[in-house]
N, C-alpha and C positions, 0 to 999 in steps of 0.2 A: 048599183055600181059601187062595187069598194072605192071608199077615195084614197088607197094609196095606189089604184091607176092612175084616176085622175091626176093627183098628185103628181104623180109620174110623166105623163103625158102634156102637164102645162109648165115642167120643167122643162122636159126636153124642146118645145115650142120656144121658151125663156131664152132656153142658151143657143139655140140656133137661128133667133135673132139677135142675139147679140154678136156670134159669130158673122153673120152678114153683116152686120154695120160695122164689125172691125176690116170686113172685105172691103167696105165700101169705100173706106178710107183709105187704099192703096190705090184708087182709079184710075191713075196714069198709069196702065197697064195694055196690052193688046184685048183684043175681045177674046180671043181663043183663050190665052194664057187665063184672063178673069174666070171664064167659064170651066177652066179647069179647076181652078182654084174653088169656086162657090160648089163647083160639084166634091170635087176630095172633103172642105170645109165642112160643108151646109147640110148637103141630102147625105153623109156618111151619118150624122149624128142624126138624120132623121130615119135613115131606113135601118138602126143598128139596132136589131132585137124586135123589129116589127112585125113577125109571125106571132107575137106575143098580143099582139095589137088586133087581132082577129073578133070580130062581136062588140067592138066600141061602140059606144054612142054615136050618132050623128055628129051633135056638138062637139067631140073631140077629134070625132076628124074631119071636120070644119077647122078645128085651131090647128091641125096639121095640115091642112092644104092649106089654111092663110101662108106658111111659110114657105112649101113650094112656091104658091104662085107670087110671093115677094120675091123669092130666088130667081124666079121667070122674068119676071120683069126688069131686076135689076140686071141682070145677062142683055135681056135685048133693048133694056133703055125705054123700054113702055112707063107711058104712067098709071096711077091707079085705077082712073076711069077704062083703059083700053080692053077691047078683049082677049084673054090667054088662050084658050083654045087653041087657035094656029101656033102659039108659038111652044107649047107645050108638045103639038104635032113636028115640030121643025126640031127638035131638040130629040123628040121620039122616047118623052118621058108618059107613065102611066101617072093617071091623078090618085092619092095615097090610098082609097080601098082599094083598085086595084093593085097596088105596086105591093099592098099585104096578102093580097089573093095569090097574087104570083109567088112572095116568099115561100110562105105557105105551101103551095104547088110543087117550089122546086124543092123543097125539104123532101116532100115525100114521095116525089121522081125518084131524088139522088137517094132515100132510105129505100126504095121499092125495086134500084139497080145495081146497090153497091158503092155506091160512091160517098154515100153520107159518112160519117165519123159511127161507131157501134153502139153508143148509147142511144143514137135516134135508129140507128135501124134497125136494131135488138125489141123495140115497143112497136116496129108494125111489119104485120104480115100478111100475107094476101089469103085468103080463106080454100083456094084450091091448095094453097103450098101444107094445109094442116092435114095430117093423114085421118084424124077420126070426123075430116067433114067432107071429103072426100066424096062420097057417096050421095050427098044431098042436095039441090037445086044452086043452092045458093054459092056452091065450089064452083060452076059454070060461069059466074059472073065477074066482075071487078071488085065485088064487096072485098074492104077492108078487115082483118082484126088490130084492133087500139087496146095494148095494155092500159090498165089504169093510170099509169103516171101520165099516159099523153094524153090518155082520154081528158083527163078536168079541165086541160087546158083548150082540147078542139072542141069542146062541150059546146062552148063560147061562138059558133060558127053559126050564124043564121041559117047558111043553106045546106049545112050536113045535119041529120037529125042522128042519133047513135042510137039503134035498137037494143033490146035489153039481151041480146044474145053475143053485144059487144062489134057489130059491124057498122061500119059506116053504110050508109044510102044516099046518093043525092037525091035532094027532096026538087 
């Protein structure tokens, strides 16, 4: 693991609790208005650039859920022993490998239907839309093609393996 993720990743952990303890200290506030607040605040500086965050460690995102689940808590007034689960369910938030699975997902929805910005949707293609593959098995399916610039970064994906002909497979 490079440590300027790391690096990265226990900064961003740094300043988004620090941001929540300056929340905290506004707390004569409504619940709504607060939970608007920790949400704009808190999870903006945690989920900003987190399709990047794809193949971390455990332990890293272990020190990104401690912060959710302080965000959780501090919203419904739990203390540290209680459990989040329900309240994570009531809010109808994903715990942070999922909520990067999803970025992730919807990047390549919104590159796969037009909606993404051209620099992401110019690096993937669906392997029916190429005319010289056309013809071959693998045009019939979902498989992906990943230019190399996206590729290094989805490399990183535990459950996509990249075949050497440049398609994704789910494994």
């Amino acid at each position: 693991m490079p440590t300027s993720a790391c690096d990265a990743t226990f900064r961003k952990v740094y300043n988004c609790f620090a941001v929540l303890r300056q929340v905290r200290s506004i707390r004569p506030v409504p619940t709504s208005a607060y939970h608007t607040l920790v949400v704009a605040l808190v999870l903006s500086r945690l989920d900003y650039g987190n399709a990047v965050l794809v193949g971390l460690p455990a332990y890293l995102y272990n020190r990104l859920q401690s912060v959710l689940n302080a965000a959780a808590r501090s919203i419904a007034g739990l203390r540290r022993s209680d459990h989040i689960t329900d309240t994570f369910a009531s809010f109808h938030w994903f715990k942070v490998p999922e909520r990067v699975q999803f970025k992730l997902a919807t990047i390549v929805y919104r590159s796969l239907n037009g909606t993404a910005p051209r620099y992401l949707a110019a690096d993937l293609r669906r392997l029916s839309d190429m005319p010289y593959r056309r013809r071959l098995r693998s045009s019939l399916t979902d498989k992906l093609d990943i230019r190399q610039s996206l590729r290094i970064s989805l490399l990183r994906e535990c459950r996509v393996r990249v075949r050497h002909t440049g398609s994704v497979v789910n494994a």
